[in-house]
N, CA, C and O atoms as CSV, one atom per row, in Angstrom:
chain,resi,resn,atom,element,x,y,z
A,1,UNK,N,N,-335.654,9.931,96.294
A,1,UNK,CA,C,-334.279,9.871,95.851
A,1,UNK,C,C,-333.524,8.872,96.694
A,1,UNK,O,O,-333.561,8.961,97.921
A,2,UNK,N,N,-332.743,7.787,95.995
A,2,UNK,CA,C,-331.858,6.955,96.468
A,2,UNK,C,C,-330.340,7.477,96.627
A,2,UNK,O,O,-329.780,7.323,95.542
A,3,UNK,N,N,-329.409,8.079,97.655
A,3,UNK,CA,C,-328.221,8.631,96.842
A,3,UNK,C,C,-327.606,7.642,97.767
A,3,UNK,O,O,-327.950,7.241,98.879
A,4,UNK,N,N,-326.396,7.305,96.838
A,4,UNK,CA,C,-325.518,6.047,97.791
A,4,UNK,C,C,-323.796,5.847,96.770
A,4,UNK,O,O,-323.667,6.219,95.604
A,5,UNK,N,N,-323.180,5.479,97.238
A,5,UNK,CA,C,-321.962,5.191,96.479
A,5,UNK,C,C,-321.776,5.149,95.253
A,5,UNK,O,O,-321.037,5.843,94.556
A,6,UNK,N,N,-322.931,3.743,94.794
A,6,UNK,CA,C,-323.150,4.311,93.412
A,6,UNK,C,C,-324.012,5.190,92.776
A,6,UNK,O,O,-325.035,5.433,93.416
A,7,UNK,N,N,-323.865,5.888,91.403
A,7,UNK,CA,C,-324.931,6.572,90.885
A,7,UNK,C,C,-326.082,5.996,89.771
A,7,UNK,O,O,-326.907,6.704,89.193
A,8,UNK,N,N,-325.906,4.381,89.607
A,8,UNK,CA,C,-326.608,3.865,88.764
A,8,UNK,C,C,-327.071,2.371,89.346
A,8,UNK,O,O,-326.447,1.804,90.243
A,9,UNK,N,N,-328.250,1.821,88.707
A,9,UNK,CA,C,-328.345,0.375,89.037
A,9,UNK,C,C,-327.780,0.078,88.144
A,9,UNK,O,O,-327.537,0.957,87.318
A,10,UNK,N,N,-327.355,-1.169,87.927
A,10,UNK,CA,C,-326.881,-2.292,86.853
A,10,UNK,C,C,-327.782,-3.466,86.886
A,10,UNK,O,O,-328.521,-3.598,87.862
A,11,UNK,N,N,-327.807,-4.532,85.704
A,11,UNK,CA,C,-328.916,-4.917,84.981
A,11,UNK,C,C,-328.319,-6.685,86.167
A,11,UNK,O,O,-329.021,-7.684,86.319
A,12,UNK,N,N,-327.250,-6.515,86.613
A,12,UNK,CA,C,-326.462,-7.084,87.628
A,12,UNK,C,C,-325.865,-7.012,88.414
A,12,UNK,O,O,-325.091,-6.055,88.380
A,13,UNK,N,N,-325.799,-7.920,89.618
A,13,UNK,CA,C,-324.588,-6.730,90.054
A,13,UNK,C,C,-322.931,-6.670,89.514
A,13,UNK,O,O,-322.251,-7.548,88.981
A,14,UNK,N,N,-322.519,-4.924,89.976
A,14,UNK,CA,C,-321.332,-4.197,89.145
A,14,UNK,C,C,-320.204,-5.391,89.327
A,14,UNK,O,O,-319.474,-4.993,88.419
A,15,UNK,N,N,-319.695,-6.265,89.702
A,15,UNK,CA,C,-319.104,-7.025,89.560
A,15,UNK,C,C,-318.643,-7.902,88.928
A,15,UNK,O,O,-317.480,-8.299,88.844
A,16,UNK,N,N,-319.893,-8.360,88.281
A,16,UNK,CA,C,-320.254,-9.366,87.449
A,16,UNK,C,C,-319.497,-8.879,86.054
A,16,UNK,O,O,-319.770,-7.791,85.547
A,17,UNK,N,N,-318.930,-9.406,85.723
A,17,UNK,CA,C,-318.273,-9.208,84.156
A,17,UNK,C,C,-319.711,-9.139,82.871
A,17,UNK,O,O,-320.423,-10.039,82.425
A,18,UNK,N,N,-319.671,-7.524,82.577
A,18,UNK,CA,C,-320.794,-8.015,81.687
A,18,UNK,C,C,-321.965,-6.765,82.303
A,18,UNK,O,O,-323.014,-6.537,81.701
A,19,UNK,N,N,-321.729,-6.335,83.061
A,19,UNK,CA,C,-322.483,-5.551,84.001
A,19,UNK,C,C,-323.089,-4.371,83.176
A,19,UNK,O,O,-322.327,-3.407,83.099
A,20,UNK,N,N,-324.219,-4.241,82.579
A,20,UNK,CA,C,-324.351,-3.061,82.075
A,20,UNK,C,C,-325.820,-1.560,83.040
A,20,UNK,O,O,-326.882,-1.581,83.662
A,21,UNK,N,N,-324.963,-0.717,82.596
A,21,UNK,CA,C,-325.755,0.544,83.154
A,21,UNK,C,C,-326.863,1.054,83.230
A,21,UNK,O,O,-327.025,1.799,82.264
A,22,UNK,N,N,-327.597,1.038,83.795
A,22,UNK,CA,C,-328.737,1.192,83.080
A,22,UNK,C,C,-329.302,3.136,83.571
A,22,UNK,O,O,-329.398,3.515,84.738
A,23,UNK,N,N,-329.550,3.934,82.468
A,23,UNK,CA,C,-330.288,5.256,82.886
A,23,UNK,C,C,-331.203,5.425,83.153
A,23,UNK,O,O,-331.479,6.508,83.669
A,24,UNK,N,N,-332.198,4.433,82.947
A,24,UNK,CA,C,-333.900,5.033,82.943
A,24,UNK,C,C,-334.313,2.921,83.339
A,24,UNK,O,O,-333.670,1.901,83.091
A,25,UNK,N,N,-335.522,3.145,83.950
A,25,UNK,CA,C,-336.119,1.764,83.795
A,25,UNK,C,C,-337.879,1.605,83.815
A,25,UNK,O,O,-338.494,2.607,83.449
A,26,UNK,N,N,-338.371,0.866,84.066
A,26,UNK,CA,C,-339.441,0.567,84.369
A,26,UNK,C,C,-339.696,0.442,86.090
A,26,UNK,O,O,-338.808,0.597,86.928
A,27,UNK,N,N,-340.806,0.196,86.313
A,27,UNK,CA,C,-341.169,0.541,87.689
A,27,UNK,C,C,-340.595,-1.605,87.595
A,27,UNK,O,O,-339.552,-2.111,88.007
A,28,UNK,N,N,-341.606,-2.181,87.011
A,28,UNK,CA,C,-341.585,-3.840,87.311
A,28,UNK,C,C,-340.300,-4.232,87.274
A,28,UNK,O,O,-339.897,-5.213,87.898
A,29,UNK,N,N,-339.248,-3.177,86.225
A,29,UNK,CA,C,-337.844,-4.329,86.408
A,29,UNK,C,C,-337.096,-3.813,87.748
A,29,UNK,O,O,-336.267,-4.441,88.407
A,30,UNK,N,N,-337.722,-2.190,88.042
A,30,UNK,CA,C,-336.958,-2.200,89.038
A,30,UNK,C,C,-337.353,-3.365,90.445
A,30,UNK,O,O,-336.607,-3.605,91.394
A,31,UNK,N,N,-338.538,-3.863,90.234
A,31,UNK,CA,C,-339.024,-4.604,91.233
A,31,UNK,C,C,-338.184,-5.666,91.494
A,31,UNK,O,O,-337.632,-5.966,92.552
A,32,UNK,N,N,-338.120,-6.578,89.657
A,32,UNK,CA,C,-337.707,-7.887,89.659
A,32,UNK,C,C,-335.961,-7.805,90.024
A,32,UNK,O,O,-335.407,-8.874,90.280
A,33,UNK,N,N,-335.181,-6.591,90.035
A,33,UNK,CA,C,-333.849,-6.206,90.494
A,33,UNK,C,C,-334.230,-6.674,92.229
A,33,UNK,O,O,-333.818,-7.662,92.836
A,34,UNK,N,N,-334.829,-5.958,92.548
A,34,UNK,CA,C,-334.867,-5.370,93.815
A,34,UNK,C,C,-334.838,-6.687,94.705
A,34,UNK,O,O,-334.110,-6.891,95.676
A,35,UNK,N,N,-335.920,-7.647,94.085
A,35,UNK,CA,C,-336.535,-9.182,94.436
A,35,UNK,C,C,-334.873,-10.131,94.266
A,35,UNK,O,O,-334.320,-10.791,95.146
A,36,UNK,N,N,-334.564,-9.974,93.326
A,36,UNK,CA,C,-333.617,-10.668,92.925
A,36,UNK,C,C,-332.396,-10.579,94.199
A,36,UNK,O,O,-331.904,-11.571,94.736
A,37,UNK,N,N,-332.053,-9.135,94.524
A,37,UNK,CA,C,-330.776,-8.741,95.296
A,37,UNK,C,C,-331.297,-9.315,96.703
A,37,UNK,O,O,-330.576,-10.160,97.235
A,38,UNK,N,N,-332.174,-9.036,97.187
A,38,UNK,CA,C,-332.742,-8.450,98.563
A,38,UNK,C,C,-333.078,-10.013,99.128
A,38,UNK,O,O,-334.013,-10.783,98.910
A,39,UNK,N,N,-331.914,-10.098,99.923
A,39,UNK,CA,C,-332.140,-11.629,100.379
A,39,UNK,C,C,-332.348,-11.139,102.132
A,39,UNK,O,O,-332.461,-12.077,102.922
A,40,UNK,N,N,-332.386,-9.998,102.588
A,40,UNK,CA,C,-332.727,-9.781,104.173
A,40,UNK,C,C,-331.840,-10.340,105.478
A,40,UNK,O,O,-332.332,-10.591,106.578
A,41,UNK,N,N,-330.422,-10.481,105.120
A,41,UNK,CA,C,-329.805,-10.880,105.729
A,41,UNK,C,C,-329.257,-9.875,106.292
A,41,UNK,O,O,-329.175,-8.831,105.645
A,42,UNK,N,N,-328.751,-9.937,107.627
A,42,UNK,CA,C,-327.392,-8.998,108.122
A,42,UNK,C,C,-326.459,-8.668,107.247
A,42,UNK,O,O,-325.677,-9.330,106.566
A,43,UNK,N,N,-326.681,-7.458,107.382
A,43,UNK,CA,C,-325.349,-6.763,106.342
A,43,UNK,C,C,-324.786,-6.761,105.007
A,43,UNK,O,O,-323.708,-6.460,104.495
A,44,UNK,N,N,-326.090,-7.281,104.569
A,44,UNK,CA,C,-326.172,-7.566,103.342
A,44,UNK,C,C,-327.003,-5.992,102.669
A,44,UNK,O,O,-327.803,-5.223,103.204
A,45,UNK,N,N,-326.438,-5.997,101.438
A,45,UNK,CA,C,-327.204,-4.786,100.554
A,45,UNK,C,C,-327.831,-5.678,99.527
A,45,UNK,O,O,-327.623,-6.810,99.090
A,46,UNK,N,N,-328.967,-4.383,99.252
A,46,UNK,CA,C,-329.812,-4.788,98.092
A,46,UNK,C,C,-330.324,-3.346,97.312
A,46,UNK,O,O,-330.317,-2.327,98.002
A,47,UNK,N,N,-330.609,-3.285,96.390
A,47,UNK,CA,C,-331.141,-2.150,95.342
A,47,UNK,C,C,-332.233,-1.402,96.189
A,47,UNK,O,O,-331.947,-0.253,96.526
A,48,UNK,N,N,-333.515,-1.940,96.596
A,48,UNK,CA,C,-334.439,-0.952,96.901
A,48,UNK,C,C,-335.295,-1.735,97.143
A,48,UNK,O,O,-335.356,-2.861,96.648
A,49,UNK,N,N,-336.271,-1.150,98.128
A,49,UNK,CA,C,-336.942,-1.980,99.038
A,49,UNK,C,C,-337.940,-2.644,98.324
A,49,UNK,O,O,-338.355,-1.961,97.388
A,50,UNK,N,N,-338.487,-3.767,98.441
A,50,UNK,CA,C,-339.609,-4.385,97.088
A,50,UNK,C,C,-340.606,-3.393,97.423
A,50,UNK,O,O,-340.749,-2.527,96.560
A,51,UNK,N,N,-341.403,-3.285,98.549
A,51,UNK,CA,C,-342.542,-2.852,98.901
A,51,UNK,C,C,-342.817,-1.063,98.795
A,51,UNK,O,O,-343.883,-0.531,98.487
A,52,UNK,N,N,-341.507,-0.359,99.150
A,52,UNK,CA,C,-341.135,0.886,98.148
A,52,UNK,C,C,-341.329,0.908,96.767
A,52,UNK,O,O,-341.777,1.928,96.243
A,53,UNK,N,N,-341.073,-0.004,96.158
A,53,UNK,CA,C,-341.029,0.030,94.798
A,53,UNK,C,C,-342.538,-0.413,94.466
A,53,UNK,O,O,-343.057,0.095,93.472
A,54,UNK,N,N,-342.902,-0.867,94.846
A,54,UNK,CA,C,-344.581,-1.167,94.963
A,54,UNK,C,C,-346.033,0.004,95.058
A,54,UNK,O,O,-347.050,0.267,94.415
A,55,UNK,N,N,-345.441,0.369,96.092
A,55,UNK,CA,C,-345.734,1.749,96.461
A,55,UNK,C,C,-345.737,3.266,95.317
A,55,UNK,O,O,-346.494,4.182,94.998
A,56,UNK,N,N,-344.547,2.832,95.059
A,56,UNK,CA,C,-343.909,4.413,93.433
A,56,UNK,C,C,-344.633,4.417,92.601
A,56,UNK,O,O,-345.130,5.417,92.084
A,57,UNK,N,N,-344.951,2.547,92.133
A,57,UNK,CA,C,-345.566,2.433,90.927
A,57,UNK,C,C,-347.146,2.536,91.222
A,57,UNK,O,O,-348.087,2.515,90.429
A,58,UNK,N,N,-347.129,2.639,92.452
A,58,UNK,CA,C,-349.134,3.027,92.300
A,58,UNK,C,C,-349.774,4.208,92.311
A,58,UNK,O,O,-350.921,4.504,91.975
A,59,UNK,N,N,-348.515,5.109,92.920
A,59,UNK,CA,C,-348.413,6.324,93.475
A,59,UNK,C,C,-348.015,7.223,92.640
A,59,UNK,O,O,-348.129,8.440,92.793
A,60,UNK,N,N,-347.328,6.417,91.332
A,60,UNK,CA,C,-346.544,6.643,89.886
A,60,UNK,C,C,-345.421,8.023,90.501
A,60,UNK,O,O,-345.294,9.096,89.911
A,61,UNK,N,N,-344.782,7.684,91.658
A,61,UNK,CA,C,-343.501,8.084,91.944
A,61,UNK,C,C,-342.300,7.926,91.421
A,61,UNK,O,O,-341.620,6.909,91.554
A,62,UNK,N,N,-341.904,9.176,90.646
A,62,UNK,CA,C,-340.386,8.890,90.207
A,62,UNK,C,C,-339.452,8.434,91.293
A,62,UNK,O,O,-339.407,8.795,92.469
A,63,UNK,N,N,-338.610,7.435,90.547
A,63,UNK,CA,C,-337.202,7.144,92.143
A,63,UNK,C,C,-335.971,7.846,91.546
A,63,UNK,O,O,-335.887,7.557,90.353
A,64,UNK,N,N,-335.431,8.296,91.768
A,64,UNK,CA,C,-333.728,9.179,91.249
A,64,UNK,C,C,-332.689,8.523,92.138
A,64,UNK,O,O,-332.435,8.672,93.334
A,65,UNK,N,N,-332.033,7.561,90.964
A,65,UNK,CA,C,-330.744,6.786,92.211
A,65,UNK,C,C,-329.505,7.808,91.641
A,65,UNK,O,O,-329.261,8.093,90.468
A,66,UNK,N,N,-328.621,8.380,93.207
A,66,UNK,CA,C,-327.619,9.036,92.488
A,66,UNK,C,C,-326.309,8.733,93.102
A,66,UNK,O,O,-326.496,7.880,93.970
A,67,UNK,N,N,-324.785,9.140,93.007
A,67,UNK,CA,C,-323.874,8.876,93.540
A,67,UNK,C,C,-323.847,10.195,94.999
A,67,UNK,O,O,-324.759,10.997,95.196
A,68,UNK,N,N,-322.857,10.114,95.647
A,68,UNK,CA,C,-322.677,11.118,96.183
A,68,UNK,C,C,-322.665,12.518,95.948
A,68,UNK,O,O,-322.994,13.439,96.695
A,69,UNK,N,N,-322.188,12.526,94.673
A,69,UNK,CA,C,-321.708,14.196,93.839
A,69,UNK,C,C,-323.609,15.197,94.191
A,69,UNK,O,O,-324.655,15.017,93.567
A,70,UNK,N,N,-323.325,16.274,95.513
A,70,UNK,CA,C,-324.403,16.860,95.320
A,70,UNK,C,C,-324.661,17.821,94.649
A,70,UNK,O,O,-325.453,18.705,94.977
A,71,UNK,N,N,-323.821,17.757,93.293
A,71,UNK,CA,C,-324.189,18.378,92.200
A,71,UNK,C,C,-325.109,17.725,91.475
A,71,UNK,O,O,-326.159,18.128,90.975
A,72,UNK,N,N,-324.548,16.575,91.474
A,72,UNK,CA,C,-326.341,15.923,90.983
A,72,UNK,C,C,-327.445,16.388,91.479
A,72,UNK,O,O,-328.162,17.235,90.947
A,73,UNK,N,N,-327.680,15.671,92.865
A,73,UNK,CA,C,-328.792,15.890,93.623
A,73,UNK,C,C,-329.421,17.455,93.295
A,73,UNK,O,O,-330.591,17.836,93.283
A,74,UNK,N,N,-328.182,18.172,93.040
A,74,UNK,CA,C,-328.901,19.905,92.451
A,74,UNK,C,C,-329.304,19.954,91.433
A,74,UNK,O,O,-330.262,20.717,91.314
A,75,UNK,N,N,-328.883,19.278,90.275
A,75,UNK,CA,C,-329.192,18.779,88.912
A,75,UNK,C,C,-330.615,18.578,88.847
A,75,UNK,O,O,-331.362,19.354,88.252
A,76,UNK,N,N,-331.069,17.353,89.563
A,76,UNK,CA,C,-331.970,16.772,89.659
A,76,UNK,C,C,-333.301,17.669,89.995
A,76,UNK,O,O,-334.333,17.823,89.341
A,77,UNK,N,N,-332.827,18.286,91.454
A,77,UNK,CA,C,-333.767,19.639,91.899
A,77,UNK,C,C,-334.014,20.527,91.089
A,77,UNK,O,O,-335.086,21.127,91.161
A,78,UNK,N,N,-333.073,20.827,90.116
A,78,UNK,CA,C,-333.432,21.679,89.386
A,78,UNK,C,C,-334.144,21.215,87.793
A,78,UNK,O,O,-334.548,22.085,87.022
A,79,UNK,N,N,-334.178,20.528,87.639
A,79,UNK,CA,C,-334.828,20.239,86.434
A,79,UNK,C,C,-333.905,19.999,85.233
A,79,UNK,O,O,-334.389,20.110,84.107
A,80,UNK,N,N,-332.600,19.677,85.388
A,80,UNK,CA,C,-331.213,19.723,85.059
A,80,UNK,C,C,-331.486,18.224,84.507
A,80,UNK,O,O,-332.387,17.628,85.097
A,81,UNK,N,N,-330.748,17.437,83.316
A,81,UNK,CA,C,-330.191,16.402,83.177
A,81,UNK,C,C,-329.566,15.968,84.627
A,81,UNK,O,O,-329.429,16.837,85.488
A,82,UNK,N,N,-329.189,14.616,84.885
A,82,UNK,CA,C,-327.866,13.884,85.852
A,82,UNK,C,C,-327.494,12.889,85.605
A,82,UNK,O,O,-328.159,12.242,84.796
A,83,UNK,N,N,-326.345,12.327,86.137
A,83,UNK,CA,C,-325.622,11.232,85.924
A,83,UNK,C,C,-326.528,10.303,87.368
A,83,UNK,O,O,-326.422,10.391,88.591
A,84,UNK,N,N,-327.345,9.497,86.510
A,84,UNK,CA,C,-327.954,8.344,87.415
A,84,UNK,C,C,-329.074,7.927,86.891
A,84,UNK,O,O,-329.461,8.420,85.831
A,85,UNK,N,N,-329.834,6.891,87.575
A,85,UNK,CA,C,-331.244,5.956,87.203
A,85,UNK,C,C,-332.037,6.532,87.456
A,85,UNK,O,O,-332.157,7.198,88.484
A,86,UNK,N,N,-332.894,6.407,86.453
A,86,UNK,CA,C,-334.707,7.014,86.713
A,86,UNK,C,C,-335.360,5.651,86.678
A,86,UNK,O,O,-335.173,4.653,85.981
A,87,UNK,N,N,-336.130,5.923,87.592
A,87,UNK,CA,C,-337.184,4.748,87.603
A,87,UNK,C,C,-338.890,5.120,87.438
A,87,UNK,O,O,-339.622,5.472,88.362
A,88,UNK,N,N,-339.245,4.954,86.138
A,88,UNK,CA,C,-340.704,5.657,86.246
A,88,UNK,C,C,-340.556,6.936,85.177
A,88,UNK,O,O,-341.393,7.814,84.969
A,89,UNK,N,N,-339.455,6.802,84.661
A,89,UNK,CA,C,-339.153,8.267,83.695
A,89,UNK,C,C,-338.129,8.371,83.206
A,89,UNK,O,O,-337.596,7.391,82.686
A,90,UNK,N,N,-337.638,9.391,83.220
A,90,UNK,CA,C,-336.122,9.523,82.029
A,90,UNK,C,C,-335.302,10.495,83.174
A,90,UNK,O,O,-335.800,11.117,84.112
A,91,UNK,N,N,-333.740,10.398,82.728
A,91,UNK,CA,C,-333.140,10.914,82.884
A,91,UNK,C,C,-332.968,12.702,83.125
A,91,UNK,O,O,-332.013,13.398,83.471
A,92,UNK,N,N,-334.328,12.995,82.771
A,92,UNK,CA,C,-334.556,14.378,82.698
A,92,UNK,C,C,-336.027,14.743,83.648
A,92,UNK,O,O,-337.059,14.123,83.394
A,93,UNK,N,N,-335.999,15.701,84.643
A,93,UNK,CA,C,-337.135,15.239,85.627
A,93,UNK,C,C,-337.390,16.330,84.681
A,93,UNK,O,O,-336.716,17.024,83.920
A,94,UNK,N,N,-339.255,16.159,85.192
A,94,UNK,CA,C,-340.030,17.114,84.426
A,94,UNK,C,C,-339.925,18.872,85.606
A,94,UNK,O,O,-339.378,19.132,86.678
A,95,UNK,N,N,-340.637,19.538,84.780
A,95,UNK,CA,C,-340.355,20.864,85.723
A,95,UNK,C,C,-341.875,21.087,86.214
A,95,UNK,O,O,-342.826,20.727,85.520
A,96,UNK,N,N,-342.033,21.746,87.542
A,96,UNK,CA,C,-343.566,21.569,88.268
A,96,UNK,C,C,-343.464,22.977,88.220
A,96,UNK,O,O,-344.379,23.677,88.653
């Protein structure tokens, strides 16, 4: 689980006029996001680590990006719908 300010990636970054939401993705676009942002500078942010994301998809690890609200994060635990990105799956975790 990613939880951070925001509760979603965007297909850009949220700034950008045009910015759309994304709920669910693929493991590779989350890569080519990740590649794209992640320039390794001081104090700079980026989506998610390339080599994490490398890792999920071999390991076929769901990622859950969420906002602060730890009603999500309970959402999520519980097998609940949430407001945020799946990476590797849907919006709905499976139940174990």
């Amino acid at each position: 689980m990613n939880i951070s300010s925001s509760s979603h990636i965007y297909d850009r970054h949220p700034s950008i006029k045009g910015a759309r939401m994304l709920k669910s993705m693929s493991y590779g676009r989350m890569a080519r996001i990740a590649a794209k942002w992640d320039d390794r500078k001081p104090g700079s942010n980026f989506v998610f680590d390339i080599e994490a994301c490398r890792i999920a998809k071999r390991s076929g690890i769901r990622i859950y990006f969420v906002g602060a609200d730890v009603r999500e994060l309970d959402n999520i635990l519980n097998g609940r719908p949430h407001d945020g990105t799946v990476v590797g799956g849907t919006t709905r975790p499976r139940k174990t």
